[in-house]
SERO-4910 file (N, C-alpha, C, O; in steps of 0.05 Angstrom, whole numbers):
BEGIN
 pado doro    nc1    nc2    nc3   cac1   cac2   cac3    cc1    cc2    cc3    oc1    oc2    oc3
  Unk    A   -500   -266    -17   -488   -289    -32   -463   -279    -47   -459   -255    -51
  Unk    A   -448   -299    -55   -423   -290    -71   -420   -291    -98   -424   -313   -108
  Unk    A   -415   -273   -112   -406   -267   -145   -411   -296   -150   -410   -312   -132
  Unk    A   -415   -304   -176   -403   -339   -181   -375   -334   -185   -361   -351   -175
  Unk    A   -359   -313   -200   -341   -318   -205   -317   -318   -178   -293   -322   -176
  Unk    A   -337   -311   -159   -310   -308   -133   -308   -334   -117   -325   -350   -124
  Unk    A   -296   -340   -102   -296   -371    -84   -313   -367    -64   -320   -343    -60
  Unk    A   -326   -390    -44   -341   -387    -33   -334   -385     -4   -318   -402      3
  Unk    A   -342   -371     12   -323   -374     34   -324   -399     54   -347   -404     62
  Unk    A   -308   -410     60   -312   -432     82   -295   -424    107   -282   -403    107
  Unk    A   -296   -436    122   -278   -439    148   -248   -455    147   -228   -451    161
  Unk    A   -252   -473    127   -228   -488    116   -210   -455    102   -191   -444    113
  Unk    A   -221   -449     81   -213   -430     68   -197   -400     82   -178   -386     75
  Unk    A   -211   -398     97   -209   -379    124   -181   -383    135   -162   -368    133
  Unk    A   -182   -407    147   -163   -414    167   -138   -426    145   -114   -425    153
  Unk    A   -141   -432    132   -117   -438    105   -102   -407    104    -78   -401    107
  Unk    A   -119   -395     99   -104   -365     95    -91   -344    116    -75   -325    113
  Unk    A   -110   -360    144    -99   -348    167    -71   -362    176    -55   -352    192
  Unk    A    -70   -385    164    -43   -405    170    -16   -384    144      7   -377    149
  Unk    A    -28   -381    126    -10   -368    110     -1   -348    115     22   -343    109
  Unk    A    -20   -322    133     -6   -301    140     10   -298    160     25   -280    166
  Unk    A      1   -332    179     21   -320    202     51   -338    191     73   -335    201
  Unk    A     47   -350    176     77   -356    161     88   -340    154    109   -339    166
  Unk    A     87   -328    142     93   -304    129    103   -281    147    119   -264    140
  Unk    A     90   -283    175    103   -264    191    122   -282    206    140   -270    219
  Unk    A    122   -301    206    140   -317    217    175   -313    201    197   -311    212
  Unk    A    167   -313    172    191   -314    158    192   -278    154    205   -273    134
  Unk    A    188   -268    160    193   -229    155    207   -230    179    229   -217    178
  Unk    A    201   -245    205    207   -243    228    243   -239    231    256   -220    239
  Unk    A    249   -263    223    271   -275    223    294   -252    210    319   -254    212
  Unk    A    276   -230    197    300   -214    187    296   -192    189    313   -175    186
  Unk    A    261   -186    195    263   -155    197    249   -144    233    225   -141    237
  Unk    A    269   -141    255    261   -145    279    241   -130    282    238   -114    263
  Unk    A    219   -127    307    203   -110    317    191    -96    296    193   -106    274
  Unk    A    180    -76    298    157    -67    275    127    -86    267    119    -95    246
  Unk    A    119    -87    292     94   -113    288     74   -100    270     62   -109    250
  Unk    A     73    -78    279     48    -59    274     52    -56    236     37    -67    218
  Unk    A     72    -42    233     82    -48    203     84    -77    183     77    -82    159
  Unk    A     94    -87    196     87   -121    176     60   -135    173     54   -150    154
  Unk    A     43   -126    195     17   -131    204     -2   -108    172    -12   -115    151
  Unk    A      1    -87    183     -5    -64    156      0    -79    134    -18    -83    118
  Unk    A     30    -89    130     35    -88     93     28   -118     99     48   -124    112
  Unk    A     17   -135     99     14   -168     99    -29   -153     98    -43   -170     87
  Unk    A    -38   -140    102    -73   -132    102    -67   -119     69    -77   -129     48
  Unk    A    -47    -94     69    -50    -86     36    -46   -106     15    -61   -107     -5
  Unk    A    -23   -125     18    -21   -152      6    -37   -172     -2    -34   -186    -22
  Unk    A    -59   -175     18    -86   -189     12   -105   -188     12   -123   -205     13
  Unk    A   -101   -147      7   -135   -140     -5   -119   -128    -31   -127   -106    -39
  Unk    A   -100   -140    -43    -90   -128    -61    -79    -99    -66    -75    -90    -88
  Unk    A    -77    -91    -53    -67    -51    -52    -34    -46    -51    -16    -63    -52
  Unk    A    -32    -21    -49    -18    -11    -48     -7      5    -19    -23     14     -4
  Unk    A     19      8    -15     19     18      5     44     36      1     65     30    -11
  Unk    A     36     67     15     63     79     23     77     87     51     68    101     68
  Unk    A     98     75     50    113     81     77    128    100     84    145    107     68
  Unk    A    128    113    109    137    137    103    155    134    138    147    125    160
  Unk    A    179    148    128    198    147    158    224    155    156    229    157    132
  Unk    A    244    160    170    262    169    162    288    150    155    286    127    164
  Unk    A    315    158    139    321    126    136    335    118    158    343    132    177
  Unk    A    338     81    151    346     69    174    329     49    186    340     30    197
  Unk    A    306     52    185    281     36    191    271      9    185    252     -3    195
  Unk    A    288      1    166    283    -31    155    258    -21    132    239    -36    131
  Unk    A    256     -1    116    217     -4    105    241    -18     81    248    -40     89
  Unk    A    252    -13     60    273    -29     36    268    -55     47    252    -71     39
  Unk    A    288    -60     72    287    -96     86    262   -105     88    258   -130     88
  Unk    A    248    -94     90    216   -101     96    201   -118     64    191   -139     59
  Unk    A    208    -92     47    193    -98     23    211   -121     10    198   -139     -1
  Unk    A    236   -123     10    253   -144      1    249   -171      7    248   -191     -8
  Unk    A    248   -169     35    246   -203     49    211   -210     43    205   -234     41
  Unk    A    187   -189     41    165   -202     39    170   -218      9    165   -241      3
  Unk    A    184   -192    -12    176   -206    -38    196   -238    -39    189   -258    -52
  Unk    A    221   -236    -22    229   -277    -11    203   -293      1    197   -316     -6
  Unk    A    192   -280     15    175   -301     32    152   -304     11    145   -328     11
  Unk    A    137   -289     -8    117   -295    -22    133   -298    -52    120   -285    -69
  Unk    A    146   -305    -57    163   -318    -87    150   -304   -104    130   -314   -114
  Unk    A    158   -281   -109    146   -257   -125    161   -251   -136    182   -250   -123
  Unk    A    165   -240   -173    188   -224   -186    186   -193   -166    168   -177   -161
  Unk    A    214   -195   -159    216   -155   -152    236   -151   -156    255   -166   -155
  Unk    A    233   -118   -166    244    -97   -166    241    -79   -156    218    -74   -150
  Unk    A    262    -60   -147    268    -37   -137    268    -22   -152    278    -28   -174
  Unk    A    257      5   -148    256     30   -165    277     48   -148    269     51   -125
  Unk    A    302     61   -151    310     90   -135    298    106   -146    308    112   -167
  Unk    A    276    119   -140    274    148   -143    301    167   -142    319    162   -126
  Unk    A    302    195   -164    321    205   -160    311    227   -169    287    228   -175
  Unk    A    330    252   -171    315    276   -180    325    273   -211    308    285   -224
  Unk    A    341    264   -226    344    261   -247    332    240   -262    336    240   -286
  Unk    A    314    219   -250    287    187   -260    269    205   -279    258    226   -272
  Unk    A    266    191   -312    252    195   -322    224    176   -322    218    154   -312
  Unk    A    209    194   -336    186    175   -329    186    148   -348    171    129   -343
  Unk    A    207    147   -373    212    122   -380    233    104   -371    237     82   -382
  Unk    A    243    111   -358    260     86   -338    244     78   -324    252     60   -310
  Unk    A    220     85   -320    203     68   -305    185     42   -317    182     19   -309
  Unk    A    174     58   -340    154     46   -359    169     29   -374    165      5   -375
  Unk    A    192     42   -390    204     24   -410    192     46   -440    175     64   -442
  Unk    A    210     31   -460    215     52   -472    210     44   -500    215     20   -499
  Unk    A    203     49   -521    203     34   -554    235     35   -562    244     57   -555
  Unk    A    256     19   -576    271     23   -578    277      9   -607    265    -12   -608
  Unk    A    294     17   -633    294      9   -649    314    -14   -656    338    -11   -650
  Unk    A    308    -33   -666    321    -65   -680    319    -76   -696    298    -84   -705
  Unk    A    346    -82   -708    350    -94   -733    340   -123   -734    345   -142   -720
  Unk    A    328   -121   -751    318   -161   -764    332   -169   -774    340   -161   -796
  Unk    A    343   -196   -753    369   -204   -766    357   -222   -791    376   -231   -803
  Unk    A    342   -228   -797    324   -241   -822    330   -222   -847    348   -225   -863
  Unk    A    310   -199   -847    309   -177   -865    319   -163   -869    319   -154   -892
  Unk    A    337   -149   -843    360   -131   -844    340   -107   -839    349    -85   -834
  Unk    A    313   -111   -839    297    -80   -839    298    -81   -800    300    -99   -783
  Unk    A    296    -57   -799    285    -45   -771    260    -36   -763    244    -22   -776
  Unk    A    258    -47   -732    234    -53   -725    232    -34   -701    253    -24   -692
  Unk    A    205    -27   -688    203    -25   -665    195    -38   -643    175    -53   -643
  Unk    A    212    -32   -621    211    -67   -596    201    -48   -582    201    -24   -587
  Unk    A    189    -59   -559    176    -37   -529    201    -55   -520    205    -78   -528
  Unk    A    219    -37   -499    235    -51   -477    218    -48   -454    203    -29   -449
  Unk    A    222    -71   -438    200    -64   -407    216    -50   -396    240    -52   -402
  Unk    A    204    -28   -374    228    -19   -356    221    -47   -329    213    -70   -330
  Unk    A    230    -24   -302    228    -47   -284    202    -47   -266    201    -58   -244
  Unk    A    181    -33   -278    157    -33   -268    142    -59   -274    121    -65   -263
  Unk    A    154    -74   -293    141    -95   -296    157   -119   -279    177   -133   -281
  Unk    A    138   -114   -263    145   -147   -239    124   -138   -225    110   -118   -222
  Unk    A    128   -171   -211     94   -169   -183    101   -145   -162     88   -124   -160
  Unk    A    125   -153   -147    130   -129   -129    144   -110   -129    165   -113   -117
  Unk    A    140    -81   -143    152    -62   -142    164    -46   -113    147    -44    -95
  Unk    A    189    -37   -107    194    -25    -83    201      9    -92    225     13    -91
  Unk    A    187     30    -98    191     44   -111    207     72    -80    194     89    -68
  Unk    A    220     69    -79    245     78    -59    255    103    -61    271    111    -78
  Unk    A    243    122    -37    250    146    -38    231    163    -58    240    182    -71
  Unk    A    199    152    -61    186    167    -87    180    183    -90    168    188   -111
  Unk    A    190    216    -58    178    233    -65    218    252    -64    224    274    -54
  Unk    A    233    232    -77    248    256    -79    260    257   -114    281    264   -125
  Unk    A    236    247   -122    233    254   -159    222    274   -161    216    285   -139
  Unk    A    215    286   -182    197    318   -190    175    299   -193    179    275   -196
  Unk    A    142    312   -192    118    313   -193    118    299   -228    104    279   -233
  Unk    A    129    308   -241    121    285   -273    140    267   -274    138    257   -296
  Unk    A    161    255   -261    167    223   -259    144    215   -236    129    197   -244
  Unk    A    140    222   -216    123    206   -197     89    193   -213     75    173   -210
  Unk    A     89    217   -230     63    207   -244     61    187   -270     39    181   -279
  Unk    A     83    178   -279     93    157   -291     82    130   -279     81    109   -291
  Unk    A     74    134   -247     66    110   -233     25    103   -235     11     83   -236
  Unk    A     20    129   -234     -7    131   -237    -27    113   -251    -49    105   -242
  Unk    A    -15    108   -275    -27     73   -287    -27     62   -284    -47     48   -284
  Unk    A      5     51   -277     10     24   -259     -9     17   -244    -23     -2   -248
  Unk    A    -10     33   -226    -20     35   -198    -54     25   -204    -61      2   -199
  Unk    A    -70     44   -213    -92     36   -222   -112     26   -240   -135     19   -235
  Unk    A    -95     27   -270   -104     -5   -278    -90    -25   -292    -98    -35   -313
  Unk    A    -57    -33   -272    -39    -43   -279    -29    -54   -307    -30    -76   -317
  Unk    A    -16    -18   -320    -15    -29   -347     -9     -5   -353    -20     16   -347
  Unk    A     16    -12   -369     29     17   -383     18     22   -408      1      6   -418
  Unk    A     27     50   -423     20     58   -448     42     68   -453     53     84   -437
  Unk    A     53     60   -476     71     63   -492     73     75   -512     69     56   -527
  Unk    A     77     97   -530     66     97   -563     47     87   -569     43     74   -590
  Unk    A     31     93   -552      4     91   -566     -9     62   -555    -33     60   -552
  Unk    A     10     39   -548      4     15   -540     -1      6   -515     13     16   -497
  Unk    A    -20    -13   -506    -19     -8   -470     -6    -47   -476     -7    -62   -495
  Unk    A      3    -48   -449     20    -65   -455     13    -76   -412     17    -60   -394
  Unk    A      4   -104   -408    -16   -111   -386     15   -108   -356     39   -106   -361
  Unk    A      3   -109   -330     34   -109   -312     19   -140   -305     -6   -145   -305
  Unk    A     47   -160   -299     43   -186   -293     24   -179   -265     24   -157   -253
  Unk    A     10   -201   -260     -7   -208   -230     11   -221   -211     34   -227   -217
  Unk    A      0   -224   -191     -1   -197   -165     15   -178   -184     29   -183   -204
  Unk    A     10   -160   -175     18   -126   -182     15   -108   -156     -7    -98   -152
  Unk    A     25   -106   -148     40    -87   -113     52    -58   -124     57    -56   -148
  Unk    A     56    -39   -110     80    -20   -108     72    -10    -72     53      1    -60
  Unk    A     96    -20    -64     99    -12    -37    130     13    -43    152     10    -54
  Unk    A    115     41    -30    129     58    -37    144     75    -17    128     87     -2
  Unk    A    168     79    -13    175     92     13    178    123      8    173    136    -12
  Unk    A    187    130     27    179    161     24    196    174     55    195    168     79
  Unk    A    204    187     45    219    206     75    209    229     78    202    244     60
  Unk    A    208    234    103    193    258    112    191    289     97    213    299    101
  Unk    A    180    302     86    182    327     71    190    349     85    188    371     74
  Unk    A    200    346    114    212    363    123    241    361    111    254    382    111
  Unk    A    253    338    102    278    335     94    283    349     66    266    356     50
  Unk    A    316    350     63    320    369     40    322    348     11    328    324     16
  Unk    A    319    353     -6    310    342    -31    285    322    -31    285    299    -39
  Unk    A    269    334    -22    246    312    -27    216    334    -35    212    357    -28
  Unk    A    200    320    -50    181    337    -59    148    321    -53    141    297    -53
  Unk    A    135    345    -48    107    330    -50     91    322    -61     78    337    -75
  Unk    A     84    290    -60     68    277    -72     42    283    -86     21    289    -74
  Unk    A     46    282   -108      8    294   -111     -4    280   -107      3    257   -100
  Unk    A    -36    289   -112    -56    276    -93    -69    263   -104    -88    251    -94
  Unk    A    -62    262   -125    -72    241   -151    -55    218   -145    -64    198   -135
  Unk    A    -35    221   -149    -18    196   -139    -24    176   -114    -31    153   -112
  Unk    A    -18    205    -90    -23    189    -61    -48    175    -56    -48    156    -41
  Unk    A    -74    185    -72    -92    183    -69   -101    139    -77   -121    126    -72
  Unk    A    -75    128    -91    -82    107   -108    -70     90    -89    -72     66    -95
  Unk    A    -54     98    -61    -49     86    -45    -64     69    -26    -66     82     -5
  Unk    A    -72     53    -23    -85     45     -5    -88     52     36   -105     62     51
  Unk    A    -61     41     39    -56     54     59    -20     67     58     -1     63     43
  Unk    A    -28     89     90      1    109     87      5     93    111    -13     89    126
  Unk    A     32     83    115     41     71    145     63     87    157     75     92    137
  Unk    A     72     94    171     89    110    186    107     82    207     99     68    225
  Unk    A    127     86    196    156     67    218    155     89    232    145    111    227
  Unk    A    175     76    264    182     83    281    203     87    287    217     85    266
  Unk    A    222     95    314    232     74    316    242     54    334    238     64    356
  Unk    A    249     35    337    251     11    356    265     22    379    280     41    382
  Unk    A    251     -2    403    256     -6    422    282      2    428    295      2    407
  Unk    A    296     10    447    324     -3    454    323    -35    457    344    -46    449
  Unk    A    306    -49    468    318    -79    466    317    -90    437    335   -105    430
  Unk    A    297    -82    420    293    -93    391    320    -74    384    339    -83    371
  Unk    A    320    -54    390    353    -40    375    377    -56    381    394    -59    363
  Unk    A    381    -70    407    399    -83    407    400   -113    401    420   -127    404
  Unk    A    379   -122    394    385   -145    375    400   -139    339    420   -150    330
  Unk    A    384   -119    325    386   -113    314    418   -106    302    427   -117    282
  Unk    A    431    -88    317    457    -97    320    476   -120    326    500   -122    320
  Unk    A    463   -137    340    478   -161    357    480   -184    323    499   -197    314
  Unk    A    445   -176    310    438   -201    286    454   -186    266    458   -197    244
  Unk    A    463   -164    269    464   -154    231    497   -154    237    506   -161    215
  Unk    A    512   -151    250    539   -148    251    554   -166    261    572   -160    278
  Unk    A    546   -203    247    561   -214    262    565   -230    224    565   -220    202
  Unk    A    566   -260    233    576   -271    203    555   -284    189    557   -293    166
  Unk    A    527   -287    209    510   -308    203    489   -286    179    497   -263    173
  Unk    A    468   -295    170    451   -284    160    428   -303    151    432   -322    137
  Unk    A    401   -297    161    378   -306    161    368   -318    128    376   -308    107
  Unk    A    349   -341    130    345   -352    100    316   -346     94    302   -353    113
  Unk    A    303   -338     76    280   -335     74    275   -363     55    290   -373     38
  Unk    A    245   -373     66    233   -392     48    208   -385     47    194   -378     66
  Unk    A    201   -390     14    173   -378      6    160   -384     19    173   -392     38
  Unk    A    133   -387     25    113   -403     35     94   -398     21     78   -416     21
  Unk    A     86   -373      4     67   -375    -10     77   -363    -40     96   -348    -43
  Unk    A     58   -375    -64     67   -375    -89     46   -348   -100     26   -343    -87
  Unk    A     54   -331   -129     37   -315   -131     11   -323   -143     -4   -303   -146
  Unk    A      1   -347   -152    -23   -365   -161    -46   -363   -136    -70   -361   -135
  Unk    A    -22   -367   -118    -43   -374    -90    -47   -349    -81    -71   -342    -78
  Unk    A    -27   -330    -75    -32   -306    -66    -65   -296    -89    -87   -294    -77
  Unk    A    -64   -293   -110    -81   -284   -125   -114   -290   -114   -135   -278   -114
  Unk    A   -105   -318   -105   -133   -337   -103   -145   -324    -73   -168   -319    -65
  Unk    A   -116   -321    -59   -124   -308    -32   -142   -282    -38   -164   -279    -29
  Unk    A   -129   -265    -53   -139   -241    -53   -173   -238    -63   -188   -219    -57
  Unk    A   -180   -259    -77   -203   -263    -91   -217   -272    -64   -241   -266    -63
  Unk    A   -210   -280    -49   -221   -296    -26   -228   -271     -5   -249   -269      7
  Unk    A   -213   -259     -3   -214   -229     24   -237   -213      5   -253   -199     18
  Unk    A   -239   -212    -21   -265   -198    -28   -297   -212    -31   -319   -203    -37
  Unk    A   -289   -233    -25   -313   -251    -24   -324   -253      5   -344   -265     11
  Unk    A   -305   -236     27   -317   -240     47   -337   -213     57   -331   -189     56
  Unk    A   -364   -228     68   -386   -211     73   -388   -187     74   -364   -180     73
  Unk    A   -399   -168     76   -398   -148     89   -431   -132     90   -447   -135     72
  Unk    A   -435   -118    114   -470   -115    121   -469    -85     98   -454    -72     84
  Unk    A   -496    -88    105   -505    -51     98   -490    -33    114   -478    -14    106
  Unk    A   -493    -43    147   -489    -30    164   -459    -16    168   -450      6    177
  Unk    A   -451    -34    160   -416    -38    163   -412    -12    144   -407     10    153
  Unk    A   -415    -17    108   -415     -1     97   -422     26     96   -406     42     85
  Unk    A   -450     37    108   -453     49    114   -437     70    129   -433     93    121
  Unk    A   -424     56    156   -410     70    176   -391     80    157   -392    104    152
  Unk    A   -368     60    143   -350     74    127   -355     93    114   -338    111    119
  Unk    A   -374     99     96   -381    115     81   -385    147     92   -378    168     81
  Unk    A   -401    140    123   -408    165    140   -375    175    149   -367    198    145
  Unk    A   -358    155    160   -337    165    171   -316    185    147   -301    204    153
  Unk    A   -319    174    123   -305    190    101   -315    210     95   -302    229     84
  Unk    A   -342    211    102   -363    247     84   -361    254    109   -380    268    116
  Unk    A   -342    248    132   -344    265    151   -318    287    155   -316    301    175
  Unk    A   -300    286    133   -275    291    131   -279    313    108   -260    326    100
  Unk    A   -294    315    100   -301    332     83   -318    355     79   -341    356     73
  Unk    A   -294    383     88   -305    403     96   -345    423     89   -364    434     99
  Unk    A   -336    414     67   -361    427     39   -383    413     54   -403    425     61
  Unk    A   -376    381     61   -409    371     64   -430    379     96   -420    382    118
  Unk    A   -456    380     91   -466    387    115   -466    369    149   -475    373    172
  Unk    A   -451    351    136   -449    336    160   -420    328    184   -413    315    204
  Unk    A   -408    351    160   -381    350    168   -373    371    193   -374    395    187
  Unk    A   -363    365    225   -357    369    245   -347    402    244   -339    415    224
  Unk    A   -348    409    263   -344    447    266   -310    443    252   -299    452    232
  Unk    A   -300    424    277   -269    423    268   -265    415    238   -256    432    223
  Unk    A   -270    395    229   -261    397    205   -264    411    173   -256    409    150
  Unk    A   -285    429    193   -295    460    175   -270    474    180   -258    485    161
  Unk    A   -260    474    204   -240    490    212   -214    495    197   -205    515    186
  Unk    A   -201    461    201   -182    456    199   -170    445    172   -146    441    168
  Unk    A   -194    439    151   -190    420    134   -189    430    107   -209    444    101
  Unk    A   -172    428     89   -175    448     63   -200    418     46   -224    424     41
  Unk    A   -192    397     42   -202    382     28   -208    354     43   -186    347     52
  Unk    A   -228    336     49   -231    308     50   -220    285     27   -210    289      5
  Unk    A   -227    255     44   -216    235     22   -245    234      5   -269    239      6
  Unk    A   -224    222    -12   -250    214    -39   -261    186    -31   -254    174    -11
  Unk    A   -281    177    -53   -297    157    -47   -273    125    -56   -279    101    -54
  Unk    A   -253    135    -65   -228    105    -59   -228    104    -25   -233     81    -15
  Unk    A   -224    121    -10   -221    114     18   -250    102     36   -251     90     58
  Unk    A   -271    108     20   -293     84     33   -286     57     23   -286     37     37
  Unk    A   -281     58      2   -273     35    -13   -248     21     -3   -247     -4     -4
  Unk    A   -234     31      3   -212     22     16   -209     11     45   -191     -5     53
  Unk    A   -238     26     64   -239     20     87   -253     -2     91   -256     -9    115
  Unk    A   -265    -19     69   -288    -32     66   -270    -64     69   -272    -82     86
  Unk    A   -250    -58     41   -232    -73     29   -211    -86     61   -208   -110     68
  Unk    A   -199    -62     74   -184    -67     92   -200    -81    119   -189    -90    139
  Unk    A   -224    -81    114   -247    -98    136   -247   -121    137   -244   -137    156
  Unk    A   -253   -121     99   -246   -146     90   -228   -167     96   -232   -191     98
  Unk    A   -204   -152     99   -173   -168     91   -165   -171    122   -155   -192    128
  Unk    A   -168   -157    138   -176   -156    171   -189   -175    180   -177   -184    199
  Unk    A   -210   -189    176   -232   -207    184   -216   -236    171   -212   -255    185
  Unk    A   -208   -236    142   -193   -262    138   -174   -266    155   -173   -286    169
  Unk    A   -152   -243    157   -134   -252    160   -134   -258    190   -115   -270    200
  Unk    A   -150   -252    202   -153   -264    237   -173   -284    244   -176   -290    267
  Unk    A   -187   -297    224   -201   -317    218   -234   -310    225   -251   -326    233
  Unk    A   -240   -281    219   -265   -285    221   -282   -285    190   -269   -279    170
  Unk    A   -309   -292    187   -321   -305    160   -339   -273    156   -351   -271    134
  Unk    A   -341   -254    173   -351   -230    153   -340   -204    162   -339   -206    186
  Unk    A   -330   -174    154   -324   -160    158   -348   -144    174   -372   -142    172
  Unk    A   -331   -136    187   -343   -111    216   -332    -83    221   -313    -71    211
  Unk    A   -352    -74    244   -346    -45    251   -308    -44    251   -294    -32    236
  Unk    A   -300    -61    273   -276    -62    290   -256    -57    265   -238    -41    263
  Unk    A   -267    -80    243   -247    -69    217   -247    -44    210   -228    -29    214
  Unk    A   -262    -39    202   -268     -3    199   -241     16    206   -221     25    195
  Unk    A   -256     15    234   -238     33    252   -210     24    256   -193     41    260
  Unk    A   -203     -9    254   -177    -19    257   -156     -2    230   -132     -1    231
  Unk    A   -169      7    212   -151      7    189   -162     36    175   -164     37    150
  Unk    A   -171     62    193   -187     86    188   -161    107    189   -162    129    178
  Unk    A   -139     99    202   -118    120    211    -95    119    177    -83    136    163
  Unk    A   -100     87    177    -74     90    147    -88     81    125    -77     67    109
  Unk    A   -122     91    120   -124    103    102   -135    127    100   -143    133     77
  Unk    A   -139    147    119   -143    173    119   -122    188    121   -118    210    109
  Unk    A   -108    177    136    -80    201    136    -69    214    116    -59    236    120
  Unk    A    -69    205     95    -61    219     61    -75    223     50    -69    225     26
  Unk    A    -97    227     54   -129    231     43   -130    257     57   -130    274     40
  Unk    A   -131    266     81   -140    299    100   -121    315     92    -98    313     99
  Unk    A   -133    334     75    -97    356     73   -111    377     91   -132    389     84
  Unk    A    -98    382    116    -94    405    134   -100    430    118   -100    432     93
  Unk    A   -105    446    131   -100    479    111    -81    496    139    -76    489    162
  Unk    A    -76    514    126    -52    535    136    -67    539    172    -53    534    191
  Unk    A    -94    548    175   -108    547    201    -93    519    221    -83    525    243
  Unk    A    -92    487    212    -83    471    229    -57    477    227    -49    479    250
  Unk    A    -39    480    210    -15    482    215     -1    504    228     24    504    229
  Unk    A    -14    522    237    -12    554    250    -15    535    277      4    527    290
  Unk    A    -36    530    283    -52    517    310    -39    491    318    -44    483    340
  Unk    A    -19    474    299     -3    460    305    -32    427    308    -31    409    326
  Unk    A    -50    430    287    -68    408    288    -72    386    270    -84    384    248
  Unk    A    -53    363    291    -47    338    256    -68    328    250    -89    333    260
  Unk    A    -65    312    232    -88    300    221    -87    268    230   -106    254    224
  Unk    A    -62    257    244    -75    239    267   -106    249    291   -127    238    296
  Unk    A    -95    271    299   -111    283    310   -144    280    315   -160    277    334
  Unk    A   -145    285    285   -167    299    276   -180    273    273   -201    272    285
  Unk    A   -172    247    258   -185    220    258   -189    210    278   -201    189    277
  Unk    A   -182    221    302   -178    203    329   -202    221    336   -214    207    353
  Unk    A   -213    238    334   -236    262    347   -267    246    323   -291    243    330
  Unk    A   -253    240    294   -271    229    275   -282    206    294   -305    206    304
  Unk    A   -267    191    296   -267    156    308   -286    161    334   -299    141    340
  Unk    A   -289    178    347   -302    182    375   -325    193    367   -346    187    379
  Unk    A   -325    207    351   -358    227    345   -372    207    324   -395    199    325
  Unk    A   -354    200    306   -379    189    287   -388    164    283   -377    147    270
  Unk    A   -415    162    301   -439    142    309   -428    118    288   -421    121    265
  Unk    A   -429     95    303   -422     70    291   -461     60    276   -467     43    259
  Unk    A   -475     74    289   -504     68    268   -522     88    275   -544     89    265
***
């Protein structure tokens, strides 16, 4: 049965929401070419409420991506540049002092920074130092800064879709795992076709330019999101998730020769939680009324991938941690 406080699920309700997402890819369409697999990803984190980080090299549309969703879903956004000089209060916002034009005495104001809006695009976030990146850490999980002492709420929907360039590149630093860990899913761009490449040039370098129209408001988005957690889910289902995450985790006894091998640390118990959530948001958004195995496994690669940290053994041996989930996904028993 469902919470009272959550909606109830119907088939009307279902298919309402399945009409909204494919709008929504309809209007991303129009401006951000090819990349199905990626708009598909950030449109599931969007309506199980999460977070997502993207990671690829630049050039890729992930900026165009996060821009035109927050047009299509009529969301306040902002862009964050990460930089190596970003304090952690240009993010938060800052106490700043003001005169009363009444009293003439001075006061203290909190200024917001630009973390306060629904859709944050926090851009380039691992080429800040390790204490601006953690400036995001609250946000992120229980949307709401602290200030001097004051916590001060982030408006609803609350997003940070975060990009990230490869750490083989020069000025960029690694994410801690505290941070990455609040991500929901990690998505990896590509890149395009040659025929999607040559649209791409043919649309971006001529005089015209594509119009985004909302289709969904953030009231409704909210109500959606309440709706993808209201949908079913078995013992069984859960279960699996749960086995497939303590299976990533070297220490425990049930964990595979290889990832004794290969694995310094597993994901924490956010990534059952997360796999559960993304089942969830999977089953609405394609119109089915309860989450399943297929979800599971559909959405096991981008949220483990930043969850498995390799140890020096896979990286000698040259053994990714796509890899290693794809060997998880085959060995561990669906019941």
């Amino acid at each position: 049965m469902n919470p009272p406080d959550q909606p109830a699920i119907s088939v009307a309700a279902i298919e309402h929401l399945t009409a909204r997402r494919q709008a929504l890819v309809e209007q991303i369409g129009r401006v951000v070419i090819g990349q199905a697999e990626i708009i598909d990803n950030t449109l599931l984190t969007l309506f199980a409420g999460g977070h997502a980080l993207i990671t690829g090299v630049p050039g890729l549309a992930k900026t165009l991506l996060i821009r035109t969703l927050s047009q299509a879903v009529d969301l306040q956004f902002n862009r964050i540049q990460f930089t190596p000089d970003l304090m952690p209060s240009d993010i938060t916002g800052t106490d700043v002092l003001e005169e009363d034009p009444e009293s003439g005495r001075r006061r203290q104001v909190f200024l917001p920074g630009p973390v306060f809006a629904n859709l944050i695009l926090a851009d380039e976030i691992n080429r800040t130092p390790p204490k601006t990146q953690a400036a995001m850490l609250e946000t992120m999980q229980e949307r709401q800064v602290t200030v001097g002492g004051k916590t001060y709420p982030l408006p609803r929907p609350f997003h940070v879709f975060a990009t990230q360039n490869p750490i083989e590149q020069e000025g960029t630093y690694v994410l801690p795992e505290a941070q990455a860990d609040r991500f929901m899913f990690c998505l990896n761009t590509t890149y395009p076709s040659l025929s999607e490449e040559e649209r791409v040039v043919r649309e971006t370098t001529g005089t015209t330019q594509a119009a985004i129209t909302p289709v969904i408001t953030g009231p409704e988005l909210i109500e959606m999101q309440r709706l993808v957690r209201s949908v079913p889910v078995s013992d069984e289902v859960i279960a699996y998730a749960v086995r497939l995450v303590s299976r990533t985790r070297p220490e425990t006894a049930e964990a595979p020769a290889y990832i004794r091998e290969f694995v310094r640390w597993g994901a924490s118990p956010r990534a059952s939680q997360f796999l559960v959530l993304g089942a969830k948001a999977r089953a609405a958004t394609t119109g089915r009324l309860c989450a399943d195995d297929e979800g599971i496994r559909h959405v096991a690669r981008q949220v483990l991938r930043h969850r498995i940290n390799p140890n020096f053994n896979a990286r000698a041996q040259k053994v990714t941690v796509e890899s290693l989930i794809d060997r998880l996904l085959k060995d561990v028993p669906l019941r």
